[in-house]
C-alpha positions, -999 to +999 in steps of 0.1 A: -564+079+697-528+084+681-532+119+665-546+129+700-515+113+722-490+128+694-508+162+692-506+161+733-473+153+731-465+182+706-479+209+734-464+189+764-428+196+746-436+230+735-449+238+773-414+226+786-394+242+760-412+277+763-395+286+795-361+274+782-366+297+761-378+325+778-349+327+809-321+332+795-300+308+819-316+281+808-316+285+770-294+261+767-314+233+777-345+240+755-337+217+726-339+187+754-364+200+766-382+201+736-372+164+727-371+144+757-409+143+763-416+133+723-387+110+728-405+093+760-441+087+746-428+080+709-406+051+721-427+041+750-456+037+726-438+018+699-418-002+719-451-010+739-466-021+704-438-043+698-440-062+726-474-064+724-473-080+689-444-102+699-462-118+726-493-122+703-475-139+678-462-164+703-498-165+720-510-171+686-482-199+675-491-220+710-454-212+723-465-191+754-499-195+779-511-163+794-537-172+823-567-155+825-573-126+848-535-124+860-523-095+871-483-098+858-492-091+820-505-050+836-476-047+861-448-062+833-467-038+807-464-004+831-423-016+839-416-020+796-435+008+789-412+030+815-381+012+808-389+020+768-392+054+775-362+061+798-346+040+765-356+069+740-351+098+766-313+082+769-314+085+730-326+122+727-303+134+755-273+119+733-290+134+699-295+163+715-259+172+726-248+157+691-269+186+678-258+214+703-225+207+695-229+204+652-249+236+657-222+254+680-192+248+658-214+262+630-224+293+648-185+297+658-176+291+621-201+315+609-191+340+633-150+340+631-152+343+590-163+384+594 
């Protein structure tokens, strides 16, 4: 299941970026658009397995009771799993402008030497 979800992921970020990068107006964008959705399932799905380990572990110690056939545990699992994911889309967009800026102040170096 994981080298599936990461090679879908992989396409789904290459789909958004191709037309970033074909129109020209919006070449600017297609380094976010090629991280955001590897940032979204990438943190989702990590942060997901951290909770889900957590919880486990105090399950497991006898410091928290989940009842049986409650529906909380699926609806709190959809919210963390969003709110991980708008947590590592946050994160790219910031790496992401970190980047276009390192990589525009080397193009302008590069170009203002000749």
């Amino acid at each position: 299941m994981g080298p599936l979800f990461a090679i879908f992921l992989c396409v789904f970020s290459l789909a958004c970026a191709t037309p970033c990068l074909v129109i020209p107006k919006l070449r600017r964008y297609a380094l976010r658009a090629l991280l955001i959705p590897m940032a979204f399932g990438l943190c989702a799905i990590f942060g997901m397995g951290a909770t889900i380990l957590s919880i486990a572990g105090l399950v497991w110690l006898g410091l928290v009771r989940v009842p049986a056939g409650d529906t909380w545990p699926v609806v709190a699992g959809i919210f963390l799993y969003l709110i991980y994911g708008c947590v590592g889309v946050w994160l790219a967009i910031r790496v992401a402008q970190v980047l276009e800026h390192k990589l525009a102040r080397l193009v302008d170096d590069l170009f203002n030497e000749s």
